[in-house]
C-alpha positions as CSV (number, residue, x, y, z in Angstrom):
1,X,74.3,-40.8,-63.5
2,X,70.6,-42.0,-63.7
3,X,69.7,-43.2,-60.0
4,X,69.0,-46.7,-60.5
5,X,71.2,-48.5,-62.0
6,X,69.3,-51.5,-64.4
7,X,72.2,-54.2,-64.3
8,X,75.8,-55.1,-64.1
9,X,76.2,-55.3,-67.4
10,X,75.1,-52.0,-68.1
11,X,78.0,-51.2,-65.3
12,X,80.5,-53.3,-67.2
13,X,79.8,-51.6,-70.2
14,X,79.9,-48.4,-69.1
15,X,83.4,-48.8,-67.3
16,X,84.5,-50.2,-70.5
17,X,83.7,-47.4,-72.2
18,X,85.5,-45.1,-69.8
19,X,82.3,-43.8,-69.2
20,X,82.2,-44.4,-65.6
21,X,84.8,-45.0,-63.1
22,X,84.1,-47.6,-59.6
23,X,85.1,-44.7,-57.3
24,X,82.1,-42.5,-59.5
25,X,80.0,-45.6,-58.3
26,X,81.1,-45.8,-55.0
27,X,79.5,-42.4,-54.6
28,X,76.7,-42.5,-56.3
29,X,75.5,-45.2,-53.9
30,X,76.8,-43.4,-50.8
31,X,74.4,-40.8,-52.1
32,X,71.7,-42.9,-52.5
33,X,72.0,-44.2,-48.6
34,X,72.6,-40.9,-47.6
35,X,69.3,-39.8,-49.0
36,X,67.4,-43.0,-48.1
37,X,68.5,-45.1,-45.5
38,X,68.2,-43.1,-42.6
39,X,63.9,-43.0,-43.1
40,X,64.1,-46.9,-44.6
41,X,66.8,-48.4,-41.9
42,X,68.2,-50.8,-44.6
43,X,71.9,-50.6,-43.7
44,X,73.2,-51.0,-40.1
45,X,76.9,-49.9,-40.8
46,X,78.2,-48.2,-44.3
47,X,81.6,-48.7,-44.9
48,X,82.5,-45.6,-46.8
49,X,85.8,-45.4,-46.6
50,X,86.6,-48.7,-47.2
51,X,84.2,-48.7,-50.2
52,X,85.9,-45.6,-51.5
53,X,89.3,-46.8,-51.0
54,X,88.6,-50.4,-52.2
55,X,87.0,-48.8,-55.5
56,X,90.2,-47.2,-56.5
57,X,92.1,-50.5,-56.3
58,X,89.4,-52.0,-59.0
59,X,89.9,-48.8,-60.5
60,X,93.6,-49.2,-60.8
61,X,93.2,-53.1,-61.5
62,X,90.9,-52.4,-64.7
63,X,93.5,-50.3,-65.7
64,X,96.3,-52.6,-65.4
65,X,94.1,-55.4,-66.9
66,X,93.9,-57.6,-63.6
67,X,90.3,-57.1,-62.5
68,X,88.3,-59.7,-61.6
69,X,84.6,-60.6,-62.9
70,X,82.7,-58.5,-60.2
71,X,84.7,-55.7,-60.6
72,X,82.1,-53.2,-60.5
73,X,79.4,-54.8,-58.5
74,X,78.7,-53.0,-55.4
75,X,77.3,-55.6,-52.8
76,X,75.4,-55.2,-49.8
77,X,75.9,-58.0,-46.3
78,X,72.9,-59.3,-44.5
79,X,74.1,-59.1,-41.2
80,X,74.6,-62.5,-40.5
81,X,77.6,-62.9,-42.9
82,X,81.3,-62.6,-41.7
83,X,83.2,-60.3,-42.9
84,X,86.7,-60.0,-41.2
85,X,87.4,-57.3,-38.7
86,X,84.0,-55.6,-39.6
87,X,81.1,-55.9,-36.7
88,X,78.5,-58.6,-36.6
89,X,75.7,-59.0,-34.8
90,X,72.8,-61.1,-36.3
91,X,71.0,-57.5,-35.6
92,X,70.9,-58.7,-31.8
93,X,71.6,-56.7,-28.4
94,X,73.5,-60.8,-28.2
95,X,76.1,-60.1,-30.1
96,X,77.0,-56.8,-29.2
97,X,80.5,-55.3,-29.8
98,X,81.3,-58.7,-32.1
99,X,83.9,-58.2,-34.7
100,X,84.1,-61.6,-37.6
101,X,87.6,-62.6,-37.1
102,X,87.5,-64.2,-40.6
103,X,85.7,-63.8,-43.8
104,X,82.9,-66.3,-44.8
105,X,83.7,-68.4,-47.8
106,X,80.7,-66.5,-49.8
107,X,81.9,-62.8,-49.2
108,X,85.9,-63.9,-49.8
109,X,84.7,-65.0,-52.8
110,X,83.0,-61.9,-53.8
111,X,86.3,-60.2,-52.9
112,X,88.5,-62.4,-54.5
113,X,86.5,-60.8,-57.5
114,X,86.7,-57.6,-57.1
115,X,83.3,-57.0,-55.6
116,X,83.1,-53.8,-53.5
117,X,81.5,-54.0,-50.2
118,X,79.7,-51.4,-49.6
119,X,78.0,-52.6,-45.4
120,X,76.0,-54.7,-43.3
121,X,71.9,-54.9,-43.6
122,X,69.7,-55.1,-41.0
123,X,67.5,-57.9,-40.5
124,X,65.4,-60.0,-38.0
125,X,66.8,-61.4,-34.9
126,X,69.1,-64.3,-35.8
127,X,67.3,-64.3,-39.2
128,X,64.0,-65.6,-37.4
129,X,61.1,-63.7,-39.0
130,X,58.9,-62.8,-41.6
131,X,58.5,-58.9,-41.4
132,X,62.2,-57.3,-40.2
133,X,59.9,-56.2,-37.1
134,X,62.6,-58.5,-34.9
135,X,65.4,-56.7,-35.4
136,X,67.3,-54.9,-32.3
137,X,67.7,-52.2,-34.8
138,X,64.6,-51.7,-35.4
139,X,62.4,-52.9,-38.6
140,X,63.5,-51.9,-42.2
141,X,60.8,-50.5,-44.1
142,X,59.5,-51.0,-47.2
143,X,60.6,-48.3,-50.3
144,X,57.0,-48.8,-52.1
145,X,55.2,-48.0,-48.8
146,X,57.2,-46.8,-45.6
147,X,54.4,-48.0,-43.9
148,X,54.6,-51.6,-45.3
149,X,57.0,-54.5,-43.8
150,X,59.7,-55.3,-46.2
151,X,59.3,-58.9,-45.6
152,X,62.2,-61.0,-43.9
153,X,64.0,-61.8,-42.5
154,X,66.5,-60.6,-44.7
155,X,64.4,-57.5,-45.1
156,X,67.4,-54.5,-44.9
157,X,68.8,-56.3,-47.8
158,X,66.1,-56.3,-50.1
159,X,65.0,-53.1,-49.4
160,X,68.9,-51.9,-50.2
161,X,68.0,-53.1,-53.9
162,X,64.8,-52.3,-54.4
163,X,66.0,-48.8,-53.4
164,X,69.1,-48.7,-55.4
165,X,71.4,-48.3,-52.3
166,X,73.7,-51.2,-53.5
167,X,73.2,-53.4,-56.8
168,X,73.4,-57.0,-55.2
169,X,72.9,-58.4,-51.5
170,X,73.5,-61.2,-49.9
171,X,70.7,-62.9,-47.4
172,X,70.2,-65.8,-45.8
173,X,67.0,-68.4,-47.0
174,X,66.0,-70.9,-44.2
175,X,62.2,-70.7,-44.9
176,X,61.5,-67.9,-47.2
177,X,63.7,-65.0,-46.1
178,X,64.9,-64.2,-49.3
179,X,62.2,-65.0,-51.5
180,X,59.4,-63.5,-49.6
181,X,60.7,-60.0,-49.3
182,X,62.3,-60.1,-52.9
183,X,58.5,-60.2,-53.1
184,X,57.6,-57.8,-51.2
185,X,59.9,-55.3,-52.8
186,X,59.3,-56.7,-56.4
187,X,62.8,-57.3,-56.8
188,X,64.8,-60.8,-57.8
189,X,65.5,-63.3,-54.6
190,X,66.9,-67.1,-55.4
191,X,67.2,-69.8,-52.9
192,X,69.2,-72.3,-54.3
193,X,70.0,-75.9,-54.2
194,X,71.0,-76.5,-50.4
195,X,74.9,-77.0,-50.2
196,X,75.0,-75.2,-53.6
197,X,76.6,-72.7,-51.5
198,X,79.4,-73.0,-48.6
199,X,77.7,-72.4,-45.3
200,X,81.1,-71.5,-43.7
201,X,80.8,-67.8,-42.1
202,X,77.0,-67.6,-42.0
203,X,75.3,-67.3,-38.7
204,X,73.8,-70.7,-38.2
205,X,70.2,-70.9,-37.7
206,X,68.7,-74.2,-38.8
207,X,71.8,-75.7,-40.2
208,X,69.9,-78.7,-42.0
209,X,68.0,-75.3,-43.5
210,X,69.9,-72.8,-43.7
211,X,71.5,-71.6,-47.6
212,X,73.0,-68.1,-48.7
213,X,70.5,-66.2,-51.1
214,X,70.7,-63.4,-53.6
215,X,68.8,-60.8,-54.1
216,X,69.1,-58.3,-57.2
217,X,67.3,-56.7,-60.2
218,X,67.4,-58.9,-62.4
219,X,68.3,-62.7,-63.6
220,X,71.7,-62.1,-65.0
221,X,72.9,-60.5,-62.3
222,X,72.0,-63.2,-60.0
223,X,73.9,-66.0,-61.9
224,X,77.1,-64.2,-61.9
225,X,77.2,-63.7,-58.5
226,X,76.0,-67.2,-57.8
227,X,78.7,-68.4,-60.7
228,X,81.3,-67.0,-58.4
229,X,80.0,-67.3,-54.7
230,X,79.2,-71.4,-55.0
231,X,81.3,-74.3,-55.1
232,X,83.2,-77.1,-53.5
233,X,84.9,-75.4,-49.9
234,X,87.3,-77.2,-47.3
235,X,85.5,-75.4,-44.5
236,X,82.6,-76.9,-45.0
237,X,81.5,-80.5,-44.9
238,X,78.2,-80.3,-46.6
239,X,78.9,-78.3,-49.0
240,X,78.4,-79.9,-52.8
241,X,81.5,-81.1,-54.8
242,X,79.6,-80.3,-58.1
243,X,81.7,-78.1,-60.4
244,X,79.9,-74.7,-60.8
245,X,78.5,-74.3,-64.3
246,X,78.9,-70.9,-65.9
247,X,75.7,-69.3,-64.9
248,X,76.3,-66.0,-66.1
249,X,76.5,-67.9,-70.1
250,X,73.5,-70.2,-70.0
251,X,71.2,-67.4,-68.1
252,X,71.7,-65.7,-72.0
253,X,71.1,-69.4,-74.1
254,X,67.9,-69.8,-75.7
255,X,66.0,-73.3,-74.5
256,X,65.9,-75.7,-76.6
257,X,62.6,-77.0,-75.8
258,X,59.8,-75.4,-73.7
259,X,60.2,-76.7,-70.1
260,X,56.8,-78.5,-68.5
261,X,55.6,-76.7,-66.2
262,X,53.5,-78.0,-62.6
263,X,51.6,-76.2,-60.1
264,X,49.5,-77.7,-57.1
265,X,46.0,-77.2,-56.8
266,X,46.3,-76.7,-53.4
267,X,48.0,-73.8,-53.4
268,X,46.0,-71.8,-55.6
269,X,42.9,-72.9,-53.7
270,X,44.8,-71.9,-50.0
271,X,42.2,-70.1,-47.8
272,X,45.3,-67.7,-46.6
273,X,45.9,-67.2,-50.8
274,X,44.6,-62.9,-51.6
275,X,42.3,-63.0,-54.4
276,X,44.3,-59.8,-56.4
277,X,47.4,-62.5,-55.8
278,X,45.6,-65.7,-57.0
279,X,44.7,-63.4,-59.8
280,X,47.7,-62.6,-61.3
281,X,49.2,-66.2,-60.4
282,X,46.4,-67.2,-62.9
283,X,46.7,-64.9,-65.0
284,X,50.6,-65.4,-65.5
285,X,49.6,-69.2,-65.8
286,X,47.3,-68.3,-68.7
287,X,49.5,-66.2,-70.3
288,X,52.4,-69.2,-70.6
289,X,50.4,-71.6,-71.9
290,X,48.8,-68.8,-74.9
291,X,53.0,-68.9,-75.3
292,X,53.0,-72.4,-75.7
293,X,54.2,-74.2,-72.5
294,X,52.4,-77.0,-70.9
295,X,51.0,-76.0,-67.7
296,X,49.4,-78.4,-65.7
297,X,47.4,-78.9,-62.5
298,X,48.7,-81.0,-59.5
299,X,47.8,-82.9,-56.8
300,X,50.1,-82.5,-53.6
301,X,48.4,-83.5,-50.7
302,X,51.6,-83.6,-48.5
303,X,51.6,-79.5,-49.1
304,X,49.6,-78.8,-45.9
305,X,52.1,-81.0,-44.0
306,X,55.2,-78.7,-44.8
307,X,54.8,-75.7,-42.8
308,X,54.3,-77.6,-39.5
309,X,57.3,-79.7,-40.3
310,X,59.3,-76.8,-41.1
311,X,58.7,-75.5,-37.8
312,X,59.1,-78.1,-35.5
313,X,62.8,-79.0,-37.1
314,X,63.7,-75.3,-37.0
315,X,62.7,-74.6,-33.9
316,X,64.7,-78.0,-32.6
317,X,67.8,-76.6,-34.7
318,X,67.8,-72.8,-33.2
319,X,67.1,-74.2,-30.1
320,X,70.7,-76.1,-30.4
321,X,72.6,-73.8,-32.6
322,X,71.3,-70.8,-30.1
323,X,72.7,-72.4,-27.2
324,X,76.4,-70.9,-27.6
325,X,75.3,-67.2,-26.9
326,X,75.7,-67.7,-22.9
327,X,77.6,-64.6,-22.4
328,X,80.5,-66.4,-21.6
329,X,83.4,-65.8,-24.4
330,X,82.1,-63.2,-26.7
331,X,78.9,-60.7,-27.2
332,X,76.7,-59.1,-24.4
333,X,76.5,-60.1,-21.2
334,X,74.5,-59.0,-18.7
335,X,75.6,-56.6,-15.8
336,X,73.0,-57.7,-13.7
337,X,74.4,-61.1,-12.4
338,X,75.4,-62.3,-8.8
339,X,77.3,-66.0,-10.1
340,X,77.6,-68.6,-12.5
341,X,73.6,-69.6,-13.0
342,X,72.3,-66.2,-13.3
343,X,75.3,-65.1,-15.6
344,X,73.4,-67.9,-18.2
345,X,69.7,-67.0,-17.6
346,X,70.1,-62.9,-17.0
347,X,72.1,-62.9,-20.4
348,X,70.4,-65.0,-22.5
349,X,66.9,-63.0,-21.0
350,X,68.0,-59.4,-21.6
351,X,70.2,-60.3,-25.0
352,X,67.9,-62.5,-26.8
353,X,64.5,-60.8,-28.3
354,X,61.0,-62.0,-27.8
355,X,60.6,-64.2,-31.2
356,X,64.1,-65.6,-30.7
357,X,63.3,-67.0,-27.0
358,X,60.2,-68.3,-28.4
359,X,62.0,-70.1,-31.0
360,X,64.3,-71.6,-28.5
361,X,61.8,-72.1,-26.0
362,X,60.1,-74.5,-28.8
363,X,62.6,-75.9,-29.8
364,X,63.9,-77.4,-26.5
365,X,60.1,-78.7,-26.1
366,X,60.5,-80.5,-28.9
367,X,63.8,-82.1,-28.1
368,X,62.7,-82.6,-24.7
369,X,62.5,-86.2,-23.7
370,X,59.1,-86.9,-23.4
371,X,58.2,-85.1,-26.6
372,X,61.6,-86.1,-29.1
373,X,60.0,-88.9,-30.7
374,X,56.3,-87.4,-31.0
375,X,57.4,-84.4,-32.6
376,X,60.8,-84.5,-33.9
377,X,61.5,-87.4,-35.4
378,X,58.0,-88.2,-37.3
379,X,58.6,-84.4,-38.3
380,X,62.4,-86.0,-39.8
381,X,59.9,-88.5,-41.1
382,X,57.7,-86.3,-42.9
383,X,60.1,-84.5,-44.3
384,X,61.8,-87.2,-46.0
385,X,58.2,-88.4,-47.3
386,X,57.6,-84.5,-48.9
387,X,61.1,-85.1,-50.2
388,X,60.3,-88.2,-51.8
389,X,56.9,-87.1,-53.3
390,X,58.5,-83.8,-55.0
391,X,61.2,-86.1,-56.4
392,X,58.4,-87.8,-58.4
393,X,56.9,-84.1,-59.8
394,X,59.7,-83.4,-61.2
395,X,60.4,-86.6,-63.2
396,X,57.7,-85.3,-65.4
397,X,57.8,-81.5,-64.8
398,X,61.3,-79.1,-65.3
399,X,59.2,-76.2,-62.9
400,X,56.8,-76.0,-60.5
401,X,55.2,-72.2,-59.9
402,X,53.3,-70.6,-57.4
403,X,52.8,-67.0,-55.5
404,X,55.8,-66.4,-53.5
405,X,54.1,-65.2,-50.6
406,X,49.6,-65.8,-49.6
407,X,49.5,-61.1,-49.6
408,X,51.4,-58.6,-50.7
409,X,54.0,-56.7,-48.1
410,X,51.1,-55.8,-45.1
411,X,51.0,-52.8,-42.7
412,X,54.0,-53.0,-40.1
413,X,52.3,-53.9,-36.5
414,X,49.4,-55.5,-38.2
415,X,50.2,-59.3,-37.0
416,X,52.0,-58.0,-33.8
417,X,51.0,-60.6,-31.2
418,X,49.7,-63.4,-33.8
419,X,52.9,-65.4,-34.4
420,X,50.7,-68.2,-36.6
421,X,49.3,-65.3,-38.7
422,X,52.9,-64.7,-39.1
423,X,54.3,-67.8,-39.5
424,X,51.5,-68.5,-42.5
425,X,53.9,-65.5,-44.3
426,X,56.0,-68.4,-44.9
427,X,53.1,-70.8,-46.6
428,X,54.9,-70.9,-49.9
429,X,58.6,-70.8,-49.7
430,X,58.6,-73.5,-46.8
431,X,58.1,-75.9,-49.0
432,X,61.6,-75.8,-51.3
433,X,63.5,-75.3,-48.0
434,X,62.0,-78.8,-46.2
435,X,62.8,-80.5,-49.5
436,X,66.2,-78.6,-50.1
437,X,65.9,-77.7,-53.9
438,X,66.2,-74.1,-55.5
439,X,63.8,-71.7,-55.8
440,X,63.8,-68.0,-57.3
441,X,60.9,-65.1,-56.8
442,X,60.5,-62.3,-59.4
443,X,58.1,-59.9,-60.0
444,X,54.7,-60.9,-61.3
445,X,52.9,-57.4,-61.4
446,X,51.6,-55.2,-58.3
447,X,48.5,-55.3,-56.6
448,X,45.2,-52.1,-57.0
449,X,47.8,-50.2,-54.0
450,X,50.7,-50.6,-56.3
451,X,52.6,-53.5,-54.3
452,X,54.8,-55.9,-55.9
453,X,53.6,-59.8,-56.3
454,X,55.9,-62.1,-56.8
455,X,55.7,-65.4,-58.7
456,X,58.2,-68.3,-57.4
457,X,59.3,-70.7,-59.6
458,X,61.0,-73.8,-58.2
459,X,62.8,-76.6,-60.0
460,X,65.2,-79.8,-59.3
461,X,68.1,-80.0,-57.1
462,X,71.3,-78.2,-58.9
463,X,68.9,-77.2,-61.7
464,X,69.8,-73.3,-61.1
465,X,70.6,-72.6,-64.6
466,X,67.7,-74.0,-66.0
467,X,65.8,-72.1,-63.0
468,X,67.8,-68.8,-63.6
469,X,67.0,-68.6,-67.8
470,X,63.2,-69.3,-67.2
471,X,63.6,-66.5,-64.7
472,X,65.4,-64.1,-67.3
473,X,62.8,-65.6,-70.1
474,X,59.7,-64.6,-67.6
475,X,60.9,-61.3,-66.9
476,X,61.7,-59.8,-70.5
C-alpha cells in the first residue's frame, strides 16, 4: 500500500474491488503513527485495539451489504470532542483523568456511519492558540519542518493529515484553528456556517464562536464528512433546522455560471501581510480572472475592527464558560489546599496554563462592571455592524478570497512572550468567525523554504456547497 492515501474514494474503490480490506487500513495507519508520531506529537492516545476490532465489524458489514457511507474513512478527534468512555482533556493538566460519559452528536454521527476512530489529537489549551505551543502535552510539530509550529489550535489534527496518520480529523474553528493550520500544513480545513453543525459534546470555548471543522486532503472528502456530521440535533438549541444538502453530489457538479468573486484591499495591503504570501494571493487572483472569473477589488473598512472585537467577546465568553473547572466534581484538583477558597484559587492556578489564565483573566476585565459597557457591549455592537456590512458584499459577490494566514507556519518559540504578535496569526480567519459564515483554506503553493500557503475562500451563510465545488474546482 502506497503511504499516503490521496482520498476516500480511492478507499471506496479499492474496498470494492476487494482490493483492500478496513482491517489492512487500520494498520497501515497504526504504522504510519508508529513511525511518526512519537517525533511529531500529533496524537495524544491511539486507540489500536478498538480501531482494529471496530475495522472488522465494517469489514463484516461490507460484506453483508449493511455498511454505512464512511465505511472506510479512518478519522482522527481533536481533543476537545467527546467520545464516550474514552479520555478527554482539552490537552489540559484541568482535566486530568476525565473520561466523556457520552458521545458528541458530531463523532456519533461519524459512527453511525461506519467511520473508524482511530484517537484523540493534541492541541492548545482549551483550544486557545495559534501555534499548538499551549498544549499540556506539549506542541505538535509541523511534518514539512519539525522545527515549524503546525498552527492551531487544532494543530495535532492537522498535522495527523498532512502526515497521513489518519485520512480525516475533526477540529474545532473559533477564530481560525482550523483554517490557519490547514495552512500551515497545506492541507484542506473548512469552517462552516455557524450552527451548520451540532455543538453538543464539543468543549465550549466561545460558545457564540465556537463550530466543528474539518480538515482533510482534499474537497470531496470534506463534503462527505460534513454531508453526514451536520444537521438539525435535539441537544442543541442553536443548531440550524436546514435540511443537509448532499455535499458529497454537488462538490462533483459542474457550475453553471462562473461565481463573482471579491477581495478587500485591505487585506492585501496589511502591513503584517509576507510579501512571498501576498505574491501568490496575487498571483492566484491573476490566474482566475486569465480563466474568466470576475475578480474585483473591495473596500472594507470595518476589517481592522474585527480582530479586536473578536478578542474582547472571546475573552468575555472563556472567561464564563471556563469558570466550571473549579476542581470541585471532576478533573484535577490541587493537593495543595487547606479549605474551601484555596481549593478554587490553588486548582484553577496549578491546572490552568499560562495563555488560558490570561484569557480568563481578560475576559472577567471585560465583564467587570465598570468596564461591561465600554468594552463588551460596543464590541456586541461592532460585531453586528461587520455582520451587516458583509451581508451587503455578498449581494453582489458568491466568494470573497484572501491568504488564510499574514506568514507561512514560523519557527516554534519565535513569538514566545509576544501574545499580540500571536494573536495577529489570526488576522484573516477572524473575520468569518465574528460574522459566522463558512470559510474553507486549501493550498495555494509553498513559499522559497518549501512551506505551504494557503488561500481562504469565504462565502454566504449555508453556502457550503457552492464554497466546497469552488474549492474542488481551485484545486484540480
Amino acid at each position: 500500500m502506497k503511504t499516503h492515501i490521496d482520498s476516500f474514494a480511492s478507499v471506496q474503490k479499492a474496498i470494492h474491488n476487494k482490493t483492500i480490506t478496513c482491517v489492512e487500513l487500520v494498520n497501515h495507519y497504526l504504522k504510519v503513527i508508529n513511525e511518526k508520531n512519537p517525533s511529531l506529537n500529533a496524537f495524544l492516545e491511539v486507540y489500536e485495539e478498538e480501531a482494529k476490532t471496530q475495522a472488522k465489524v465494517v469489514d463484516e458489514k461490507i460484506q453483508n451489504g449493511t455498511a454505512g457511507k464512511l465505511a472506510g474513512m479512518v478519522v482522527g478527534l481533536k481533543d476537545v470532542l467527546c467520545h464516550k468512555d474514552h479520555k478527554l482533556q482539552a490537552a489540559s493538566k484541568m482535566l486530568e483523568g476525565f473520561e466523556s460519559q457520552f458521545d458528541g452528536t458530531a463523532v456519533e454521527r461519524l459512527l453511525k456511519e461506519d467511520a473508524i476512530v482511530i484517537g484523540r489529537q493534541n492541541c492548545d489549551e482549551f483550544a486557545m492558540g495559534s501555534t499548538n505551543e499551549n498544549s499540556a502535552f506539549g506542541v505538535a510539530k509541523n511534518e514539512i519542518g519539525e522545527n515549524r509550529v503546525p498552527g492551531g489550535s487544532s494543530g495535532g489534527s492537522a498535522v495527523a493529515v498532512q502526515a497521513g496518520m489518519c485520512m480525516v480529523s475533526l477540529g474545532s474553528d473559533t477564530g481560525g484553528s482550523v483554517r490557519q493550520p490547514a495552512a500551515f500544513c497545506g492541507i484542506v480545513g473548512l469552517k462552516p456556517t455557524y450552527s451548520r453543525i451540532s455543538r453538543y459534546g464539543l468543549i465550549a470555548f466561545a460558545s457564540s464562536f465556537d463550530s466543528i471543522g474539518i480538515f482533510a486532503n482534499n474537497a470531496a472528502d470534506t463534503a462527505i464528512t460534513l454531508e453526514v456530521i451536520a444537521g438539525k440535533d435535539d441537544n442543541d438549541s442553536t443548531v440550524s433546522q436546514r435540511e443537509v444538502p448532499n455535499y458529497s453530489e454537488l462538490v462533483k457538479q459542474e457550475q453553471s455560471k462562473k461565481p463573482k468573486i471579491a477581495y478587500f484591499k485591505e487585506t492585501l495591503n496589511s502591513e503584517g501581510l509576507n510579501e512571498e504570501v501576498k505574491a501568490a494571493t496575487v498571483a492566484k487572483i491573476d490566474k482566475l480572472r486569465s480563466e474568466g472569473y470576475e475578480v474585483e477589488e473591495v473596500d472594507f473598512s470595518l476589517l481592522k475592527y474585527a480582530l479586536p472585537t473578536y478578542y474582547i467577546l472571546i475573552t468575555a465568553e472563556a472567561s464564563t464558560n471556563l469558570s466550571r473547572y473549579d476542581g470541585v466534581r471532576y478533573g484535577f484538583r490541587s493537593p495543595n489546599v487547606t479549605d474551601l477558597e484555596s481549593m478554587y484559587k490553588r486548582t484553577r492556578t496549578e491546572g490552568f496554563g499560562k495563555e488560558v489564565k490570561r484569557r480568563i483573566m481578560l475576559g472577567t476585565f471585560v465583564l467587570s462592571a465598570s468596564y461591561y459597557d465600554a468594552y463588551f457591549t460596543k464590541a456586541q455592537k461592532v460585531r453586528r455592524k461587520i455582520q451587516e456590512a458583509m451581508k451587503e458584499v455578498f449581494k453582489e459577490y458568491d466568494f470573497i478570497i484572501s491568504p488564510t494566514t499574514p506568514t507561512t507556519a514560523f519557527e516554534i518559540g519565535k513569538y514566545e512572550g509576544e501574545t499580540v504578535e500571536l494573536y495577529l496569526a489570526d488576522l484573516f480567519t477572524v473575520p468569518a468567525s465574528v460574522v459566522g459564515i463558512p470559510a474553507i483554506s486549501i493550498p495555494n503553493g509553498t513559499d522559497k523554504e518549501g512551506l505551504p500557503i494557503g488561500l481562504q475562500i469565504m462565502g454566504n451563510y449555508f453556502s457550503e456547497d457552492k464554497l466546497l465545488a469552488f474549492a474542488d474546482e481551485l484545486m484540480n
